[in-house]
C-alpha positions in Angstrom: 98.8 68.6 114.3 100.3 71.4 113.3 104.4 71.3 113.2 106.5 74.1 114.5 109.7 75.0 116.1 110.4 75.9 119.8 112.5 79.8 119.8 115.3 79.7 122.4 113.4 82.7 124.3 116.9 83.8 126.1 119.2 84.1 123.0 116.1 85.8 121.2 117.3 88.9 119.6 113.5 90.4 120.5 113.4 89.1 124.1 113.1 92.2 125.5 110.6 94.0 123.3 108.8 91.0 123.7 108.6 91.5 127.3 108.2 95.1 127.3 105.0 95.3 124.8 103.7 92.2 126.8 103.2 94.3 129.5 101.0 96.9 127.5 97.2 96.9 128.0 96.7 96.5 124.1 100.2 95.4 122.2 98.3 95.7 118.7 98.7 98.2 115.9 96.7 98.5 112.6 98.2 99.2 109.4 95.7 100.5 106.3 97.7 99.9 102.9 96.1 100.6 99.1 97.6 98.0 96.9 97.1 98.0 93.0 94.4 95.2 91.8 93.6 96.0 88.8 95.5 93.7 86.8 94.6 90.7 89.3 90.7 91.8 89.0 91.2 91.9 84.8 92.7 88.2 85.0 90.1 86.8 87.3 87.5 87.9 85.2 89.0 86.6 81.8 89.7 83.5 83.2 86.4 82.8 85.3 88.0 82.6 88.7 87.3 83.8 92.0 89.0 87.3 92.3 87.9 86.5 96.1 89.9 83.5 96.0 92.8 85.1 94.0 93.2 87.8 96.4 92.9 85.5 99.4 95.6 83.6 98.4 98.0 86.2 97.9 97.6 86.8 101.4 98.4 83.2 102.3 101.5 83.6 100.0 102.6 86.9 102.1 101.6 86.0 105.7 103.9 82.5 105.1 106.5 84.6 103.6 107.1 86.5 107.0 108.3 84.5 109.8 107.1 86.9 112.8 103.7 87.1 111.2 103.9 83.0 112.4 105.3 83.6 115.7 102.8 83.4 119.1 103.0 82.4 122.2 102.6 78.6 123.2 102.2 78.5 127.3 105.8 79.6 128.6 106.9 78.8 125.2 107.5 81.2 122.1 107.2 79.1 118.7 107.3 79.6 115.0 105.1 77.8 113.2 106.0 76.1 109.8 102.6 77.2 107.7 99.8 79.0 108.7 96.4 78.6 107.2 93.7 81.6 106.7 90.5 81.6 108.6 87.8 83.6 106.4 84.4 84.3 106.8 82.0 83.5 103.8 78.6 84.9 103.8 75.4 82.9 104.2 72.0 82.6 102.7 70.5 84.2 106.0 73.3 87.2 105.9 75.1 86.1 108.4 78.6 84.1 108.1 80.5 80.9 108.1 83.7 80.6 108.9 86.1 78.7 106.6 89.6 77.4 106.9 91.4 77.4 103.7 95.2 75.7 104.0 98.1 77.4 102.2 99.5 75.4 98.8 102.2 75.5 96.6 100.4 76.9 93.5 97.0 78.8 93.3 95.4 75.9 91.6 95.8 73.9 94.3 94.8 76.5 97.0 91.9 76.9 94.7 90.9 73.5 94.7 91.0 72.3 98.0 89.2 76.1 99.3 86.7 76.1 96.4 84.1 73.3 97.9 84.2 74.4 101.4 83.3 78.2 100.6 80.3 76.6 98.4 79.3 74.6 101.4 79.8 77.3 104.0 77.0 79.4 101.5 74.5 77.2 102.3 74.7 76.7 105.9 73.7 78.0 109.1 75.6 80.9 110.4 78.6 80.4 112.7 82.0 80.5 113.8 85.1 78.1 113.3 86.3 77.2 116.8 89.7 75.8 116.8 92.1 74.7 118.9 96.4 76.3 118.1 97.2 79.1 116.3 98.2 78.3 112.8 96.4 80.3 111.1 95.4 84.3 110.5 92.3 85.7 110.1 91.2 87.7 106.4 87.9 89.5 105.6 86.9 90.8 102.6 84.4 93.7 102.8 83.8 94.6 99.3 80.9 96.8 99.7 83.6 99.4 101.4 86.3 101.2 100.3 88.3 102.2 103.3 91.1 104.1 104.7 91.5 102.8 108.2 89.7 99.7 110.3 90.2 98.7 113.6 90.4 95.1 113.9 88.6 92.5 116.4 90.9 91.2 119.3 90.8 87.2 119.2 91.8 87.7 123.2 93.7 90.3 124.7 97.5 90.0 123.7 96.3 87.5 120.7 99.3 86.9 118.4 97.0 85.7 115.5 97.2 88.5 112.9 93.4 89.7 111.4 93.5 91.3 108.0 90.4 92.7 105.6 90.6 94.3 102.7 87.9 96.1 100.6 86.0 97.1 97.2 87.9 97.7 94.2 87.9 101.6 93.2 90.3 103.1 90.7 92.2 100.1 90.5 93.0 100.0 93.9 91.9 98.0 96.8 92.5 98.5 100.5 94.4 96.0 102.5 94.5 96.1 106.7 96.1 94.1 108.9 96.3 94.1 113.3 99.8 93.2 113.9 101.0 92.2 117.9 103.7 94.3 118.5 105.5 92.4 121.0 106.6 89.9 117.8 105.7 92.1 114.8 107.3 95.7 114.3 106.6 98.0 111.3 109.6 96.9 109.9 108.0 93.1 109.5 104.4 94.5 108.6 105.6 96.5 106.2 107.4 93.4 104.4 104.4 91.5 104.3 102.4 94.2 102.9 105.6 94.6 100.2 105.0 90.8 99.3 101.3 91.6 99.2 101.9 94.7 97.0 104.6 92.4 94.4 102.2 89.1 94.5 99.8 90.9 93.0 101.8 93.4 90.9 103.2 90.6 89.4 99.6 89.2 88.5 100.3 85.1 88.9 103.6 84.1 89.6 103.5 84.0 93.6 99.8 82.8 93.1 101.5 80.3 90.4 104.0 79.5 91.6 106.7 80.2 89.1 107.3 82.8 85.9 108.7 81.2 82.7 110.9 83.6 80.8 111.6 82.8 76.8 113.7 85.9 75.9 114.2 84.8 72.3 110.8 83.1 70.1 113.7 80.7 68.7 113.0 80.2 64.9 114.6 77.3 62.8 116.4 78.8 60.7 116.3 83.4 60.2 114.5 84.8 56.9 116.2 87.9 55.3 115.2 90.8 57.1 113.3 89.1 59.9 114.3 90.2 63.6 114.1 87.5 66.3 111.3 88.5 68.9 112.5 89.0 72.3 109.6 88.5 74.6 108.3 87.8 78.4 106.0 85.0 78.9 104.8 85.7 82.2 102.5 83.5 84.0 99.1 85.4 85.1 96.6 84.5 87.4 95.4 81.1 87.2 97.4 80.8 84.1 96.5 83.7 82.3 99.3 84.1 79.8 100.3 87.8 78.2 103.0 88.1 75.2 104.8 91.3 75.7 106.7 92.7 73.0 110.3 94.3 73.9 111.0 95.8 70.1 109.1 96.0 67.3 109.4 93.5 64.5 110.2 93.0 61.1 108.7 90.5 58.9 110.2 88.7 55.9 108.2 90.3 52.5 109.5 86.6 50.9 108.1 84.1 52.8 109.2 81.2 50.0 112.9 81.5 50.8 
């Protein structure tokens, strides 16, 4: 059971956009953003992990980092929900699709783990969808045999809440990412913060998908040698711990290593 919270509708600051895109025939807009991947596409493949799975997750990571991007419609009531999962489709033996749910986790290890067996299995099986029941989740696509500009999403139902995303082949370093959005709970303003968290997970190659970045400014040394300069540096955490040094000056080494 998923757990979320009830929104007082009345003292809701968006009450009345909500009810005023409610009304429209189709509330949904689609956004088309390129976002840098080259770095995330260089770690996966020196550390022989799923770039599929990499850049999945960094969608996880955004889409829980917004909180109207969790917001639908629950009979009269509006709710929040506390996670949301991604449905994805994974493609079959028979070139069709299976539909996979993939939870969101703390650390990409973990979201890597639990997704990893599941997207195996779905490879191997008959074609279908994932029929659920509640709306915890968002739908993402990769289409990697594409590099787009613009893509016009699906509609789950008319006035679905449940945002669909895709994004497509690597070119240049870059990679397309698109989202439908409902309007009457996400404005441009909120879309364009989850595609910002999109655009910094992945700038940042590792520490949203890790979980955390461990800066050592100083290499610390037991005791200095004449002539040798301390080494400030940035450890930084890359996909599925894929670790960089980064020099900030250049260094000086001792010509008397005996002293």
């Amino acid at each position: 059971m998923a757990n979320y919270r009830v929104i007082d509708k009345q003292n809701w600051p968006r009450k009345d956009h909500f009810d005023f895109y409610r009304g429209f025939a189709n509330p949904s807009f689609n956004l088309c953003v390129p976002v840098e991947a080259q770095r995330l596409y260089e770690c996966a493949k020196d550390r022989g992990v799923s770039f599929f799975q990499l850049a999945l997750y960094a969608l996880v990571r955004a889409a829980n980092g917004v909180p109207q991007l969790k917001q639908r419609l629950l009979g009269d009531d509006i709710i929040e929900y506390d996670q949301l999962a991604v449905m994805t489709p994974v493609m079959t033996a028979q070139e069709g699709f299976r539909q996979v749910w993939c939870d969101n986790a703390a650390d990409f290890a973990a979201f890597s783990h639990a997704a990893t067996p599941n997207i195996e299995a779905a490879k191997h099986t008959a074609p279908a969808p994932l029929i659920v029941n509640g709306e915890n989740f968002f739908c993402a696509s990769c289409l990697p045999w594409l590099h787009f500009s613009a893509i016009t999403h699906a509609e789950y139902y008319v006035g679905a809440a449940v945002p669909a995303l895709t994004w497509g082949k690597l070119k240049n370093g870059i990679i397309p990412v698109a989202g439908k959005f409902n309007h009457a709970f996400v404005d441009g303003l909120h879309a364009s913060r989850f595609f910002a968290r999109v655009e910094e997970g992945v700038r940042r190659a590792g520490d949203p998908l890790a979980g955390r970045i461990n800066i050592v400014p100083v290499i610390p040394l037991p005791r200095p040698f004449p002539g040798w300069l301390p080494l400030p540096a940035l450890l930084q955490i890359q996909h599925a711990g894929c670790l960089r040094l980064q020099l900030q000056q250049p260094a000086r080494f001792p010509q008397n290593l005996s002293h």
